[in-house]
N, C-alpha and C positions, 0 to 999 in steps of 0.2 A: 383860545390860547391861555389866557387870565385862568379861566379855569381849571384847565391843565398843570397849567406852574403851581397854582395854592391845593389843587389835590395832592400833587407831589409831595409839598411842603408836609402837607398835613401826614402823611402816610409817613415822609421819616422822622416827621416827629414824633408821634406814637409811636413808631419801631425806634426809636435812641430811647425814651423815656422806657421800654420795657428794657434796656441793657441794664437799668438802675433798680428799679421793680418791676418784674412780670407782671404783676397781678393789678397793680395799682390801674394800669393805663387799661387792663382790659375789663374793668371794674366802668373807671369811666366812659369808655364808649359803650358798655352796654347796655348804662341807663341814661344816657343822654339819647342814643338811639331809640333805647324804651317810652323814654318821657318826654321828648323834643322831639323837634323836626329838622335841629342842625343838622343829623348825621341819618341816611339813608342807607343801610344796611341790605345789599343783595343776596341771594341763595348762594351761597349757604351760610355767608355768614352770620346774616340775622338770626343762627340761634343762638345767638349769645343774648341774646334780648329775651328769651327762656326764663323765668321767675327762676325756675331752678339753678341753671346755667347761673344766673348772677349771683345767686343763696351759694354756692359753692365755691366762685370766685372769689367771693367774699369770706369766706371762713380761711380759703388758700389765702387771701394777701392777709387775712389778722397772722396765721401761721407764720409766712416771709418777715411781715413785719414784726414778731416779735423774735424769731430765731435772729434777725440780723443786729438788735441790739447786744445780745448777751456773747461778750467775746469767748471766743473755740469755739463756739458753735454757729456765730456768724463765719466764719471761714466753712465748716462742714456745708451751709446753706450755700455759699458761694460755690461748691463743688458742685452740690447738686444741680444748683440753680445755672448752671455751665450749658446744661440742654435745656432748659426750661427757659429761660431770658430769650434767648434766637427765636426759641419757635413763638413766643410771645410777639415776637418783633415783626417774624414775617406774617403771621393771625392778620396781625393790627396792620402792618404795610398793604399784605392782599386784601382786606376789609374793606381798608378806607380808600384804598387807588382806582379799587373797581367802581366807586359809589361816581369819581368824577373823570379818569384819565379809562382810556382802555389800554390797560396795559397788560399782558400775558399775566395768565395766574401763576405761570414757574416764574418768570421774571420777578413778577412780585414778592413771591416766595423769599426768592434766591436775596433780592436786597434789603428783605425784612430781616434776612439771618445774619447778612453781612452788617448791616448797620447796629442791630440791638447787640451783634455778638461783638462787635469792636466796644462799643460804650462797655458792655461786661466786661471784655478784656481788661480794663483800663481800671474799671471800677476793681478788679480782684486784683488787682497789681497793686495800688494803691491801700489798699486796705489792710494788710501784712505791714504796711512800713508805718501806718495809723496807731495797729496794735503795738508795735514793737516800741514806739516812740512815747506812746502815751500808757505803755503798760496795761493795753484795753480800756482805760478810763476814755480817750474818745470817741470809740466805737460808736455806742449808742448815741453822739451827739453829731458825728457823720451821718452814720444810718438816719438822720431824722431830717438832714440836710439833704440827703438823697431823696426820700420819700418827700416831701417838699419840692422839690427840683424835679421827680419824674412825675407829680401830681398835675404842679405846673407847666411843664412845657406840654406833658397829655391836652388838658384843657386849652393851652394856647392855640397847640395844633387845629383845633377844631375848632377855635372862634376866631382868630388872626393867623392861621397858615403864613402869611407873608410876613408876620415879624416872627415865627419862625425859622423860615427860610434863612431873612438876613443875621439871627442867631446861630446858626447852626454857620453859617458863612463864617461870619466874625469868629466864631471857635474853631473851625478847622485853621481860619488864617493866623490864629494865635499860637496853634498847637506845631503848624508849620513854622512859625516863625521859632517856637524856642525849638524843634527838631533841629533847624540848620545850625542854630547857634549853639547849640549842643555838639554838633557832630564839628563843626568849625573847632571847637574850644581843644573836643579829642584830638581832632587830627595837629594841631599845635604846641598839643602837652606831650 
């Protein structure tokens, strides 16, 4: 059961850190899989563990990472990156859920897109009112607080899944919390 819960854990935490960077999270599991033994990678997704597979990866997240600092063109990546974050999301949810929980490969799929695609959501909402406020000057020092934020919860996922979990907790009860108080404040004004 223990083990179940922290596979969970781990899989949406990989799939929310790719809502922030695709490339980052699948950078990390494929050489923690490659060079450790935390993460046990099943058919098929162990080809990410491919010399190649992560040589590419890696030139994709330098690309991410550098189109996301430089504003107008961090929004064009954000467009793009509209279908590329999900399926990042569900990769990393179906990768790491099969190694411990058996859970359906669509299922997996399906909560890897829905998880990494909300955190994306959230992140391109936010990002327009960064530019607009800061004139682009804090783009690049969001973008770098992001990549930081999806490096780290990637890695936490896979070494403490369970303070994942209770982060991922704490931040939906947060995000719930100012929703009512929000939607309370409209219906009063």
């Amino acid at each position: 059961m223990i083990d179940a819960i922290t596979g969970l854990a781990t899989s949406l935490g990989l799939s929310s850190s790719a809502g922030l960077n695709a490339y980052l999270p699948l950078v990390i599991v494929a050489l923690v899989a490659r060079f450790t033994d935390w993460i046990t990678l099943n058919e098929p997704w162990n080809a990410l563990t491919n010399g190649w597979i992560i040589a590419l990866l890696a030139v994709l997240l330098a690309v991410e990472v550098v189109a996301d600092k430089i504003p107008a063109v961090d929004h064009v990546n954000d467009v793009i990156q509209t279908f590329i974050r999900p399926a990042a999301g569900a990769i990393l949810f179906a990768a790491s859920s099969n190694v411990v929980a058996d859970i359906h490969p669509v299922l997996a799929l399906a909560c890897g897109v829905i998880v990494a695609g909300g955190v994306h959501v959230v992140k391109a909402t936010v990002r327009p009112a960064v530019t607009a406020t800061t004139a682009g000057v804090g783009n690049p020092v969001v973008s770098t607080i992001e990549d930081i934020t999806s490096a780290l919860v990637a890695l936490l996922s896979i070494l403490v899944p369970i303070v994942i979990a209770l982060f991922l907790l704490f931040l939906f009860l947060v995000m719930a919390t100012w929703y009512l108080r929000r939607r309370a404040r409209s219906r009063w004004a």
